[in-house]
KOLMIZA-558790 format. One record per residue (C-alpha): x, y, z; residue in three letters. Coordinates in pm, whole numbers, plus 32768, in hexadecimal, padded with zeros to 4 digits. Layout:
BEGIN
<pt><X>X</X><Y>Y</Y><Z>Z</Z><r>ALA</r></pt>
...
% end
This chain:
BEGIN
<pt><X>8F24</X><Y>9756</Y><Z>88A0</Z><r>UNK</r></pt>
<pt><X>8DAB</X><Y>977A</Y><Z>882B</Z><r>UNK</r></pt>
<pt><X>8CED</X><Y>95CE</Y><Z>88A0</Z><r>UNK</r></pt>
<pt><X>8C4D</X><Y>951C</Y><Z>876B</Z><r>UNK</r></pt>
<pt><X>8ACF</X><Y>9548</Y><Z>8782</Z><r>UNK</r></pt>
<pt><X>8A52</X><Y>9422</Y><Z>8818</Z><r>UNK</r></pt>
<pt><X>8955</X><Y>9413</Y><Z>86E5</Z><r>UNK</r></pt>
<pt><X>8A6B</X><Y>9421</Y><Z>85E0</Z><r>UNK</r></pt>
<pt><X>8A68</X><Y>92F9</Y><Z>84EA</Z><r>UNK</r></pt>
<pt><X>8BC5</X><Y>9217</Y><Z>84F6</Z><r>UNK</r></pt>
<pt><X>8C52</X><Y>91EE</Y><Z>8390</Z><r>UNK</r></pt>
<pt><X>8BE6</X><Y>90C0</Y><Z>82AC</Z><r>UNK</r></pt>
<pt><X>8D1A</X><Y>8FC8</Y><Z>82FD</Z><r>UNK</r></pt>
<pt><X>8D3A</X><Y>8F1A</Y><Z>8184</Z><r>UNK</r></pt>
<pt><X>8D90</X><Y>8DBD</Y><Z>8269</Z><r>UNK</r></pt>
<pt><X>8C40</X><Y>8DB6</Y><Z>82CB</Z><r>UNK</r></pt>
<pt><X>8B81</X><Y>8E18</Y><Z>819B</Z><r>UNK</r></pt>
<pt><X>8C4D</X><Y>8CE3</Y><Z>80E9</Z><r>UNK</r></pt>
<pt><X>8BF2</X><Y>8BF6</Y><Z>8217</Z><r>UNK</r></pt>
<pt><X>8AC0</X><Y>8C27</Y><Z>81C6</Z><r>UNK</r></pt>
<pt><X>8AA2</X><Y>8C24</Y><Z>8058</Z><r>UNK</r></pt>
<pt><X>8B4C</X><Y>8AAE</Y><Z>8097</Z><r>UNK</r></pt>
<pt><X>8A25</X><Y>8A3E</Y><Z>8163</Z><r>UNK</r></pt>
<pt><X>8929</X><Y>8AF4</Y><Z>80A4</Z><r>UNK</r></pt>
<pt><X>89BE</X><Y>8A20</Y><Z>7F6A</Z><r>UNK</r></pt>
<pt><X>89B3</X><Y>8906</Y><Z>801B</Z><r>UNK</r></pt>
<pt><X>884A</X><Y>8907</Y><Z>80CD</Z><r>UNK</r></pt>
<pt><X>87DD</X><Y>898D</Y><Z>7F51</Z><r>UNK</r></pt>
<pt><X>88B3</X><Y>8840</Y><Z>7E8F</Z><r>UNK</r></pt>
<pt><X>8811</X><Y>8738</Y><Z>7FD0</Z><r>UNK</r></pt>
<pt><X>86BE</X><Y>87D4</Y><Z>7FA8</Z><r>UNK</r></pt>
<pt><X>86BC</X><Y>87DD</Y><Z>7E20</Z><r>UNK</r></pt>
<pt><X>8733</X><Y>8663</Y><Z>7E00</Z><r>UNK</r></pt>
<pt><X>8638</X><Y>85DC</Y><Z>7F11</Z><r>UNK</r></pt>
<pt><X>8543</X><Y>8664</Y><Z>7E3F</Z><r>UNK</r></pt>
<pt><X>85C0</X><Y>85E2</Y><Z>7CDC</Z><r>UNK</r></pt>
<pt><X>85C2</X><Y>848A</Y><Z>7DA5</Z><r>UNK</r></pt>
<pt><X>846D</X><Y>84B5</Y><Z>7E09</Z><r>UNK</r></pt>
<pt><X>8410</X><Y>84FE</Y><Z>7CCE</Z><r>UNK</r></pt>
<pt><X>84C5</X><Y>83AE</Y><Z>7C24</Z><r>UNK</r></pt>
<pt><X>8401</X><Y>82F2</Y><Z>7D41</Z><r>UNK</r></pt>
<pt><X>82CB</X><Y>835E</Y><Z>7C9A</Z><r>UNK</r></pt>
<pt><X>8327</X><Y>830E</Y><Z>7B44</Z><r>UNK</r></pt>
<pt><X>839C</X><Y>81AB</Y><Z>7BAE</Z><r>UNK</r></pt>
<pt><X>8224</X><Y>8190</Y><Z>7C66</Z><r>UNK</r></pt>
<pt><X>819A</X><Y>8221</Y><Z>7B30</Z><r>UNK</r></pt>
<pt><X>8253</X><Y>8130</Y><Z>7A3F</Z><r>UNK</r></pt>
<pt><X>81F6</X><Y>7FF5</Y><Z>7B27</Z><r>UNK</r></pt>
<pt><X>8092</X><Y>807F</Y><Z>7B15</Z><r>UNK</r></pt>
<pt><X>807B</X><Y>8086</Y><Z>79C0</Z><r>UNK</r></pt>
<pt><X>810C</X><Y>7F2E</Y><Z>79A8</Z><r>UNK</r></pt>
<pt><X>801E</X><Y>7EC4</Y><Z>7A76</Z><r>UNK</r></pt>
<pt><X>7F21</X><Y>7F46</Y><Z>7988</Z><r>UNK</r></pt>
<pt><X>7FA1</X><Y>7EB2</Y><Z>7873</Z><r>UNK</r></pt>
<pt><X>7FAA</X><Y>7D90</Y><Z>790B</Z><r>UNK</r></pt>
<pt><X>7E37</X><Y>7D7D</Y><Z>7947</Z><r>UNK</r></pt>
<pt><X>7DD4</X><Y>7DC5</Y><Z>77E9</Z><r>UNK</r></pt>
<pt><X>7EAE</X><Y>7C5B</Y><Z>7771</Z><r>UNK</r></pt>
<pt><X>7DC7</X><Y>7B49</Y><Z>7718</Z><r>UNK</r></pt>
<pt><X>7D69</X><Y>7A89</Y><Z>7831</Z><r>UNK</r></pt>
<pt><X>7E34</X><Y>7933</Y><Z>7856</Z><r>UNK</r></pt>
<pt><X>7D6F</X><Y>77E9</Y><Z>7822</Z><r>UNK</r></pt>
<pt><X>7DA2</X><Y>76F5</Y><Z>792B</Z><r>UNK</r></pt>
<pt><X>7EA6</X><Y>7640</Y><Z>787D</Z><r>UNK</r></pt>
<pt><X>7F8D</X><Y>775C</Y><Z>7855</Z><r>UNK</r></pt>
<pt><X>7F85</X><Y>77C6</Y><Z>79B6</Z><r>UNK</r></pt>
<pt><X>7FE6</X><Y>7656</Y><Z>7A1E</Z><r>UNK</r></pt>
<pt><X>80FE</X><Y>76A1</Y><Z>7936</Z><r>UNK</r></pt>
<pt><X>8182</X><Y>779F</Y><Z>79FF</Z><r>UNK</r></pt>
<pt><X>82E4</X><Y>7784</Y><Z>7A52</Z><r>UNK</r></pt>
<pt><X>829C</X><Y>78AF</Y><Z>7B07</Z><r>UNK</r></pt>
<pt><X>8160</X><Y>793A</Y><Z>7B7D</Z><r>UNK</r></pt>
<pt><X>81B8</X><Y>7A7F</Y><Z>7C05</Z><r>UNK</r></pt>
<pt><X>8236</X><Y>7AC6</Y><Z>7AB3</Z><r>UNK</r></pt>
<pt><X>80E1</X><Y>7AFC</Y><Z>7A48</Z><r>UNK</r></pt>
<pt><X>8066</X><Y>7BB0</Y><Z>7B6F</Z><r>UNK</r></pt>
<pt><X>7F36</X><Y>7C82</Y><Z>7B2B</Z><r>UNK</r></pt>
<pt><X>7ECA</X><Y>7BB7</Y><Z>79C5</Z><r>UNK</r></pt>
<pt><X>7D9D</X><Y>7B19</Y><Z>79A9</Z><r>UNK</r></pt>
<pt><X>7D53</X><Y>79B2</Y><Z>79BD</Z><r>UNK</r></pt>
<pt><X>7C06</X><Y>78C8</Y><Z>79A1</Z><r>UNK</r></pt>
<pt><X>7C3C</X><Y>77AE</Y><Z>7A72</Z><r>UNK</r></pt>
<pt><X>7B40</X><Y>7661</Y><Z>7A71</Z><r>UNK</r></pt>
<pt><X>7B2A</X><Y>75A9</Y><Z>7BE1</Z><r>UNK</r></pt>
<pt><X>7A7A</X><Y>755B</Y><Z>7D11</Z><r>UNK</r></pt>
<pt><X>7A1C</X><Y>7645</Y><Z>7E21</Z><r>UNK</r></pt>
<pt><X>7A93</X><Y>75E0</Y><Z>7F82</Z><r>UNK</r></pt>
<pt><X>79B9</X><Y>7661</Y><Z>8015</Z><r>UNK</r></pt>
<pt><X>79FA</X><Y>75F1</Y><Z>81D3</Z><r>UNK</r></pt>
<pt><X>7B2E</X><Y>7692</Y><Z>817F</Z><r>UNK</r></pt>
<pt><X>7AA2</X><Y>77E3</Y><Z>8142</Z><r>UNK</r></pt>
<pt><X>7B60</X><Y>78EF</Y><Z>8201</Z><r>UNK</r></pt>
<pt><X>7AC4</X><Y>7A69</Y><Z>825B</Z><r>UNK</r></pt>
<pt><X>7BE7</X><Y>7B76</Y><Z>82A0</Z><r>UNK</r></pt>
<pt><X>7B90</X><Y>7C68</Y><Z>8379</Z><r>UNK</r></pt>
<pt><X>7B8C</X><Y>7DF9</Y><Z>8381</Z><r>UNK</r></pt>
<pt><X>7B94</X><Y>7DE0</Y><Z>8216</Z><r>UNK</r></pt>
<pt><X>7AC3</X><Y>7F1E</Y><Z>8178</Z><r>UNK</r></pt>
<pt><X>7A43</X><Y>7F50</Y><Z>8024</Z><r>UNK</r></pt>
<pt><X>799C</X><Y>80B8</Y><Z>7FB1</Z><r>UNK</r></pt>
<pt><X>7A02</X><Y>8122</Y><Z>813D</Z><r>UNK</r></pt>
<pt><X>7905</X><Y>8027</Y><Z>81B8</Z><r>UNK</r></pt>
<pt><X>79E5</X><Y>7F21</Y><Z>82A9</Z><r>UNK</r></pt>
<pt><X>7985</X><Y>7DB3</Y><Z>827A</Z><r>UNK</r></pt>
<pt><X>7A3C</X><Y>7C63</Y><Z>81F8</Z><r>UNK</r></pt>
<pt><X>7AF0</X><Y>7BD0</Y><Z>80BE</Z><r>UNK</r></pt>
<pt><X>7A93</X><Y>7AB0</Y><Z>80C0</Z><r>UNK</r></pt>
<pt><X>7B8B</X><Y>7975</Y><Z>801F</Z><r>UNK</r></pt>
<pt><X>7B63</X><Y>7843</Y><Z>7FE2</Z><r>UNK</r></pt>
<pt><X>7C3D</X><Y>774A</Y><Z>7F4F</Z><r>UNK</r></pt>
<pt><X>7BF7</X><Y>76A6</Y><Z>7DE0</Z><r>UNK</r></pt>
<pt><X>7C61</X><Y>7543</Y><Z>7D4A</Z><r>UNK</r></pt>
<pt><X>7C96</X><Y>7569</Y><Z>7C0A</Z><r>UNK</r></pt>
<pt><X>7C17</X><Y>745B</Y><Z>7B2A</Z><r>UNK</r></pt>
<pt><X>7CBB</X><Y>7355</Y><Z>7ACB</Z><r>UNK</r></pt>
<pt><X>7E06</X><Y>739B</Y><Z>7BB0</Z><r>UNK</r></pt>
<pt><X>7E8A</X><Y>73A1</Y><Z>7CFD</Z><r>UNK</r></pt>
<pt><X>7EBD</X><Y>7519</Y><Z>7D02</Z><r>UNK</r></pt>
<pt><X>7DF7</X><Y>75F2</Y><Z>7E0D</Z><r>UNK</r></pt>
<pt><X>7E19</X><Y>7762</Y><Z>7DCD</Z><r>UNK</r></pt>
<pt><X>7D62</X><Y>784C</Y><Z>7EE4</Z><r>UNK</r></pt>
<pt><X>7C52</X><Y>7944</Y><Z>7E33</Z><r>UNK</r></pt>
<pt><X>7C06</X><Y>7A70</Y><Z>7EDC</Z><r>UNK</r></pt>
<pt><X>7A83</X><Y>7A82</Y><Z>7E6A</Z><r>UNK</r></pt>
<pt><X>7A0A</X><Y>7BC7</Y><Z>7EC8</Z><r>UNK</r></pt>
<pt><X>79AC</X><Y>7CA2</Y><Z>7FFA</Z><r>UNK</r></pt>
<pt><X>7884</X><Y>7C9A</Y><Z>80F4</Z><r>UNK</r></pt>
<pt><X>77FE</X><Y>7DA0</Y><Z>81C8</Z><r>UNK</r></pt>
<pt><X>783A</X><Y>7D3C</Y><Z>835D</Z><r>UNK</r></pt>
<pt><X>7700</X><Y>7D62</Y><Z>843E</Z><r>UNK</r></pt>
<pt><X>7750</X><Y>7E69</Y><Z>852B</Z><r>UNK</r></pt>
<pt><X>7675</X><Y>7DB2</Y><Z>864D</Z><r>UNK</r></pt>
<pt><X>771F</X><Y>7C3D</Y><Z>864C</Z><r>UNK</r></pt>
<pt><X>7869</X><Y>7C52</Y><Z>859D</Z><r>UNK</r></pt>
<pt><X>7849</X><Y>7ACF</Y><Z>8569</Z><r>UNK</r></pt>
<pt><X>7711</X><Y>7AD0</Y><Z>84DE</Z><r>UNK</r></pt>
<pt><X>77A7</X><Y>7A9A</Y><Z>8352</Z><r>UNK</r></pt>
<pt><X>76F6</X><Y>7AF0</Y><Z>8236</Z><r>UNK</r></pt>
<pt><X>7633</X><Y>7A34</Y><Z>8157</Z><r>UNK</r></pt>
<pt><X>7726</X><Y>79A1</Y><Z>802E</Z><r>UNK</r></pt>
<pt><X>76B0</X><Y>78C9</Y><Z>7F17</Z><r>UNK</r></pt>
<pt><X>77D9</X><Y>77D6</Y><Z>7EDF</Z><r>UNK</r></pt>
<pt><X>7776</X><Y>7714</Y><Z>7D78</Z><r>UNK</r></pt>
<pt><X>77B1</X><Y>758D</Y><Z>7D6A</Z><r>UNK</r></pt>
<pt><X>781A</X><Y>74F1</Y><Z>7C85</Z><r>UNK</r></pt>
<pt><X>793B</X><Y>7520</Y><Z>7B89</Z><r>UNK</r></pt>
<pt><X>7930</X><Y>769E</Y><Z>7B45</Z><r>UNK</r></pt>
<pt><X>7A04</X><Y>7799</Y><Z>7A64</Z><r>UNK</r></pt>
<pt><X>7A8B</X><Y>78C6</Y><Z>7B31</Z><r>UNK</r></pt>
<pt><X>7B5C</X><Y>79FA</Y><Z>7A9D</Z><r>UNK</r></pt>
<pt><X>7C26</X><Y>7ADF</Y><Z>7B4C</Z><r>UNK</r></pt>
<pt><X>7D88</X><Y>7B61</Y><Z>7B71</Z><r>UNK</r></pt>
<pt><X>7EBE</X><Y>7A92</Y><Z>7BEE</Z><r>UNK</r></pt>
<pt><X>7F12</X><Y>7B9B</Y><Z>7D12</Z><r>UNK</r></pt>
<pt><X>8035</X><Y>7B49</Y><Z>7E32</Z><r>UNK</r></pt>
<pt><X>7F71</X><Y>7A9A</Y><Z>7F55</Z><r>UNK</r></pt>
<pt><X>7E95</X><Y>7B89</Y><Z>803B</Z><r>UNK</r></pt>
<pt><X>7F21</X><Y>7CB2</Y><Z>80DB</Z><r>UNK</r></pt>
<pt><X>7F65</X><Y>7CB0</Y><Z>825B</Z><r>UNK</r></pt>
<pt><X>7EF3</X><Y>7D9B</Y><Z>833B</Z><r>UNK</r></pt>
<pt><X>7F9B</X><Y>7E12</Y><Z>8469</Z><r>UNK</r></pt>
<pt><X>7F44</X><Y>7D1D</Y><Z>8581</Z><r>UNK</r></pt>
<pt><X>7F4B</X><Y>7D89</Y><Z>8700</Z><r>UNK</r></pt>
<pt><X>8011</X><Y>7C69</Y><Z>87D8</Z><r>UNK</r></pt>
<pt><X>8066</X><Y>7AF4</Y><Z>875A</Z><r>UNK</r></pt>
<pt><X>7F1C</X><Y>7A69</Y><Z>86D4</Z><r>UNK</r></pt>
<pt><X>7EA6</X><Y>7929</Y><Z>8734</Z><r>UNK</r></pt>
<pt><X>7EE3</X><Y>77F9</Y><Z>8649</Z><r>UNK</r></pt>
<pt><X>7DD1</X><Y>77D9</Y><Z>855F</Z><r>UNK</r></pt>
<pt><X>7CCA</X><Y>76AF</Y><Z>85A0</Z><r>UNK</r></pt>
<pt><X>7C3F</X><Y>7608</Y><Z>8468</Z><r>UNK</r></pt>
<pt><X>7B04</X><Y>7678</Y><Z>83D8</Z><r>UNK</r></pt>
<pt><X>7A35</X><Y>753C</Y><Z>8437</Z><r>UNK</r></pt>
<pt><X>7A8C</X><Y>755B</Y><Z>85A0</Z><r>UNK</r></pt>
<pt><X>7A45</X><Y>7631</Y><Z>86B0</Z><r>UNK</r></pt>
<pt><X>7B5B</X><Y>7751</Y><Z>870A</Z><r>UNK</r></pt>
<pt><X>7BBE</X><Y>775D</Y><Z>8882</Z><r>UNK</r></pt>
<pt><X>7B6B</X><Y>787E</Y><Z>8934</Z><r>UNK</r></pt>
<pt><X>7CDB</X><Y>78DE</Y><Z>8927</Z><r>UNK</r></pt>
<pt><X>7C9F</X><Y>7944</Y><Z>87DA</Z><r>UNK</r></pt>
<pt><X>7B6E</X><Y>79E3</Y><Z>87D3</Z><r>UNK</r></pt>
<pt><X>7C0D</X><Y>7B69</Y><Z>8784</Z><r>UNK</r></pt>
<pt><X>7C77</X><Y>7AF7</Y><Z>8629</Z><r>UNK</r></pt>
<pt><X>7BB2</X><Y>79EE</Y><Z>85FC</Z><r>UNK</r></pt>
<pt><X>7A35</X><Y>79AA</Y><Z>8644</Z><r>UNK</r></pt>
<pt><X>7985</X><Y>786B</Y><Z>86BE</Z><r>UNK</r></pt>
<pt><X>7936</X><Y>77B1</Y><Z>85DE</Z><r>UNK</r></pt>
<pt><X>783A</X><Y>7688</Y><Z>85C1</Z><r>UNK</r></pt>
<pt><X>7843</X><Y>7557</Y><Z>850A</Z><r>UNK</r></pt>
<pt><X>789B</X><Y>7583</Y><Z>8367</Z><r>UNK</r></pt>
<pt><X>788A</X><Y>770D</Y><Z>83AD</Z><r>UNK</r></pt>
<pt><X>79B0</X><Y>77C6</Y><Z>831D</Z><r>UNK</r></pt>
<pt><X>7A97</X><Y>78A4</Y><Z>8407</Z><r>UNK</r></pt>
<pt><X>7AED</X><Y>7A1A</Y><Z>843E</Z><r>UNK</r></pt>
<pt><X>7C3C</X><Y>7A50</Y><Z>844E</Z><r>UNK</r></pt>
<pt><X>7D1F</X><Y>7B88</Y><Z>845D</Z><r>UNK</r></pt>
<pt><X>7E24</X><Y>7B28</Y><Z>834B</Z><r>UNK</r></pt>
<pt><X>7E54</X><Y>79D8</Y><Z>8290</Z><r>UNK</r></pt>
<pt><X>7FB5</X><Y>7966</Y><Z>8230</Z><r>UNK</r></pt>
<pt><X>7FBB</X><Y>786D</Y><Z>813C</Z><r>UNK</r></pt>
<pt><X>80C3</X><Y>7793</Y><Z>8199</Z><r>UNK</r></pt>
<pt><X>8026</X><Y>777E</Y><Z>82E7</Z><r>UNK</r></pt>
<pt><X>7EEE</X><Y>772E</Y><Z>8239</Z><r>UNK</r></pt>
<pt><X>7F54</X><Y>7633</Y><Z>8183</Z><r>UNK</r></pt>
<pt><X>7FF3</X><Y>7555</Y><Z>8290</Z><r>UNK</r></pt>
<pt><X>7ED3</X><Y>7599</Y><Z>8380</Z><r>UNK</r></pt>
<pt><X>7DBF</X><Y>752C</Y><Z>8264</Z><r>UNK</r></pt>
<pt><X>7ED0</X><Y>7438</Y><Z>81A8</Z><r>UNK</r></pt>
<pt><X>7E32</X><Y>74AB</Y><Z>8031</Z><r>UNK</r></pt>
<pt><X>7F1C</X><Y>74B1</Y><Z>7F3A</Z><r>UNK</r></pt>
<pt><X>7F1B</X><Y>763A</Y><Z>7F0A</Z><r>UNK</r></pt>
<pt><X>7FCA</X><Y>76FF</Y><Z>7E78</Z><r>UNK</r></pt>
<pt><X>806C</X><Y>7805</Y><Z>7F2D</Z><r>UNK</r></pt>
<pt><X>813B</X><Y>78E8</Y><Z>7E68</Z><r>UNK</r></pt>
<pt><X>8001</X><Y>7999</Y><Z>7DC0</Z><r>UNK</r></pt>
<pt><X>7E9E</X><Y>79B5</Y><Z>7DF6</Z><r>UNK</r></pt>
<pt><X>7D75</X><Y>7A00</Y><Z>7D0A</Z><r>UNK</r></pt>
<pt><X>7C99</X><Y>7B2C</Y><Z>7D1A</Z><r>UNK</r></pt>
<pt><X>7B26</X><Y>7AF8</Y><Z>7C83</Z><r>UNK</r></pt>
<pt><X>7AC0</X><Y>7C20</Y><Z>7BD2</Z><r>UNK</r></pt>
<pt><X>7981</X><Y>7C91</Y><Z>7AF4</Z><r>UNK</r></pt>
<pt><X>7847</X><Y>7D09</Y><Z>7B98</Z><r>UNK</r></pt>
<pt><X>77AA</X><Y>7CAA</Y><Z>7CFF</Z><r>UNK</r></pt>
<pt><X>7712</X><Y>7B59</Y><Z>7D0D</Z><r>UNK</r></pt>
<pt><X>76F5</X><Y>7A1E</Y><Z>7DFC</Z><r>UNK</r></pt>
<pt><X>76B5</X><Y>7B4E</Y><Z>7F16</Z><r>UNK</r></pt>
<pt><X>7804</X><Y>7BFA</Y><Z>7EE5</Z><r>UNK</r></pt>
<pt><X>7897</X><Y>7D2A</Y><Z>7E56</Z><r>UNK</r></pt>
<pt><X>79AE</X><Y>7D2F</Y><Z>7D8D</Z><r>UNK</r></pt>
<pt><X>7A2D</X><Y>7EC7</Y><Z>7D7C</Z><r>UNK</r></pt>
<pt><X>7B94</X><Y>7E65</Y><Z>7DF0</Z><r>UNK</r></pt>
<pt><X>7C51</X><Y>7F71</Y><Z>7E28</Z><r>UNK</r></pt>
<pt><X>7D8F</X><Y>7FCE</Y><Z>7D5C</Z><r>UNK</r></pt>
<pt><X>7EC3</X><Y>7FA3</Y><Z>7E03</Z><r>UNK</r></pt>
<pt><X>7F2F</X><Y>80D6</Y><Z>7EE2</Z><r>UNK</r></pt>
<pt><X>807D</X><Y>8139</Y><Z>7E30</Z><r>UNK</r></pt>
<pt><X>80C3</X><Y>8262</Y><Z>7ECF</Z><r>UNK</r></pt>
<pt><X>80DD</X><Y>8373</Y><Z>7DC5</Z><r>UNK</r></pt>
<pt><X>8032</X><Y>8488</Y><Z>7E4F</Z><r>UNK</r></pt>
<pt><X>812A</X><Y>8468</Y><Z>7F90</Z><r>UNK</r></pt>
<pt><X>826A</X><Y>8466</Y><Z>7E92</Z><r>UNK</r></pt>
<pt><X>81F4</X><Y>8595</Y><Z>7DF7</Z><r>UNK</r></pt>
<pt><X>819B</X><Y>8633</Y><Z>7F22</Z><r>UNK</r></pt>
<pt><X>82FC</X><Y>85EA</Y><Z>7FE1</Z><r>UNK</r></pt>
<pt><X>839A</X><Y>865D</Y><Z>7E99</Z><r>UNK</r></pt>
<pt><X>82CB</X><Y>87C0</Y><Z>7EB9</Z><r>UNK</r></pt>
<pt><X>8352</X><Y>87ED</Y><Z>8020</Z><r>UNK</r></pt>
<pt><X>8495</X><Y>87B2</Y><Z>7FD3</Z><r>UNK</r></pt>
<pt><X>84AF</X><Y>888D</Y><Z>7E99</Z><r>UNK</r></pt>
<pt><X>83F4</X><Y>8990</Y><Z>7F61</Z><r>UNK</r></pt>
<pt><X>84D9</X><Y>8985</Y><Z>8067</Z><r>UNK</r></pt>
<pt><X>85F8</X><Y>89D2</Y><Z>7F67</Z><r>UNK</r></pt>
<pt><X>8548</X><Y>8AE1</Y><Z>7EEC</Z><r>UNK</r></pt>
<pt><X>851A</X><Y>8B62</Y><Z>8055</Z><r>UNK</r></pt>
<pt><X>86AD</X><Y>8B42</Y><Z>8062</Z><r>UNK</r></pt>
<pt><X>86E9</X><Y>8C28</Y><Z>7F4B</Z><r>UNK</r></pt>
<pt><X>85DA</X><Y>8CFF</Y><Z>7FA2</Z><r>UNK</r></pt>
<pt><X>8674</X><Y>8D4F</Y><Z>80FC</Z><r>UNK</r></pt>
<pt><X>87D5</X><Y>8D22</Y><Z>8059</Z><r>UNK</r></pt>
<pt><X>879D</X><Y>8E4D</Y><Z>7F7E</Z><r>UNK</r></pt>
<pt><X>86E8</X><Y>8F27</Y><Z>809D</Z><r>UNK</r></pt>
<pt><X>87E6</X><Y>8EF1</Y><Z>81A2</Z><r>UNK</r></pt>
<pt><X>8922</X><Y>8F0B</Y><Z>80D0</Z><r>UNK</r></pt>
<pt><X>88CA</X><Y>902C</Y><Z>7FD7</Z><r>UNK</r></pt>
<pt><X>8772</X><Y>90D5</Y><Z>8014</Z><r>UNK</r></pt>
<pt><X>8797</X><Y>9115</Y><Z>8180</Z><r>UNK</r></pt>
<pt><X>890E</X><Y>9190</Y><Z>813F</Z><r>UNK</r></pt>
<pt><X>88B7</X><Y>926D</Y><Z>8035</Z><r>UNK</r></pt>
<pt><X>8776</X><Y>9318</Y><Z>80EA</Z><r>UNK</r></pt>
<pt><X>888E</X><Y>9348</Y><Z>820A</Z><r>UNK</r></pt>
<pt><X>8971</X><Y>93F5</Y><Z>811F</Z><r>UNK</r></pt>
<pt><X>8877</X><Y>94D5</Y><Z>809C</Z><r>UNK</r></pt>
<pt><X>87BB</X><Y>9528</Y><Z>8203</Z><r>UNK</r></pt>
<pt><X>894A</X><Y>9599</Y><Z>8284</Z><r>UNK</r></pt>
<pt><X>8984</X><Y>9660</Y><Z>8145</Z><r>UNK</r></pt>
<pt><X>8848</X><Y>96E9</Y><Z>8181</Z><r>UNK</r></pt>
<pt><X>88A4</X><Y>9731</Y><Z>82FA</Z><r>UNK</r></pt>
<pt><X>89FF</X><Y>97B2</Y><Z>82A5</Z><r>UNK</r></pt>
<pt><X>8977</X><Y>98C1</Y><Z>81C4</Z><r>UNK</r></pt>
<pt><X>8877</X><Y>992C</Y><Z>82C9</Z><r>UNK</r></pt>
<pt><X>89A3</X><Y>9965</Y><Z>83A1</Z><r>UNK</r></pt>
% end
């Protein structure tokens, strides 16, 4: 009895090639759906973005009809010209805030509106820090006076991650204890505060203004008053949808690619190279 060559190729067993045709179809139907569902993200972000848009070329809302509100969020991202009184001790500068790349403040502060009890928190504008004190503010000229802004009802300011439990915030017109003094600066008499974040509801009971604080408004049109007003458009995440849905449909394509190597390629250059060597023999 002549041994098998210990070089001799074993048979194709037709079990395995169908075990792995299943997962092949399987990786290949995951893979491909991931993707499609990547992709609907993106055209969800796409439609919100271009209601957004729309929603910025209405006509802005007179006083009146944004006091007739039922709901304000409704109207998110709409104009509005609104007629009050700047409160200005109230003012608020949020940290680590950059505009253009450039780290400084948005700066807030809260507005009366004439001829009602309503407060509703404006965010004005942004201010460049100064990298040598960090609570040396810059200079900000706050009108008096009954004034006209316009901006765009937004959702109140965005948080940023915060590092341990901050301290409770002291009011503007008093100095805040040392405790504090990570998230927000000394301050002297009638100066206005640095803080981290601002909640509104928290705001609100620690000033006791009547303020709104389901939206906030958010001044556009050029710099003035010693703030810039390039706000950035809100980060939907596009680009990463339509990059995760690349991957994944790459990585299907990968599946077949393989797929098609392993199962018939590789087999059929085998057949051919043991034909080959059969009629050498």
């Amino acid at each position: 009895m002549i041994p098998e060559p210990l070089n001799s190729e074993a048979p194709p067993r037709p079990g395995r090639f169908w075990l792995i045709t299943i997962a092949a179809i399987l990786t290949v139907a995951a893979t491909v759906s991931l993707g499609r569902w990547q992709l609907s993200r993106a055209a969800q972000k796409e439609a919100l973005q271009a209601s957004i848009d729309a929603q910025k070329q209405k006509p802005a809302l007179d006083q009146a009809e944004f006091l007739a509100l039922e709901m304000a969020t409704d109207s998110l991202h709409r104009p509005v010209r609104l007629r009050g009184l700047w409160l200005t001790p109230q003012t608020v500068y949020l940290d680590n805030r950059q505009m253009h790349g450039v780290p400084g403040f948005y700066v807030l502060t809260p507005f009366a509106l004439e001829g009602t009890e309503q407060t509703v928190m404006v965010q004005r504008g942004w201010v460049q820090r100064n990298f040598v004190d960090r609570t040396k503010l810059g200079a900000v000229d706050t009108p008096a006076g009954i004034v006209e802004v316009t901006g765009l009802i937004e959702p109140p300011p965005s948080h940023l991650l915060e590092l341990g439990t901050p301290a409770a915030a002291a009011p503007a017109s008093a100095p805040a204890p040392a405790a504090s003094a990570p998230l927000q600066a000394p301050a002297a008499e009638g100066s206005s505060s640095i803080r981290q974040n601002l909640d509104l509801e928290a705001f609100r009971a620690e000033t006791k203004l009547p303020l709104r604080t389901d939206v906030s408004l958010q001044q556009t049109g050029p710099a003035s008053e010693g703030l810039q007003r390039d706000w950035p458009a809100p980060a939907l995440g596009l680009e990463r949808h339509y990059g995760y849905a690349f991957q994944w449909f790459g990585l299907s394509a990968l599946v077949v690619i393989l797929y098609v190597w392993f199962q018939f390629i590789t087999p059929f250059r085998r057949s051919r190279r043991r034909a080959r060597d059969e009629r050498r023999l």
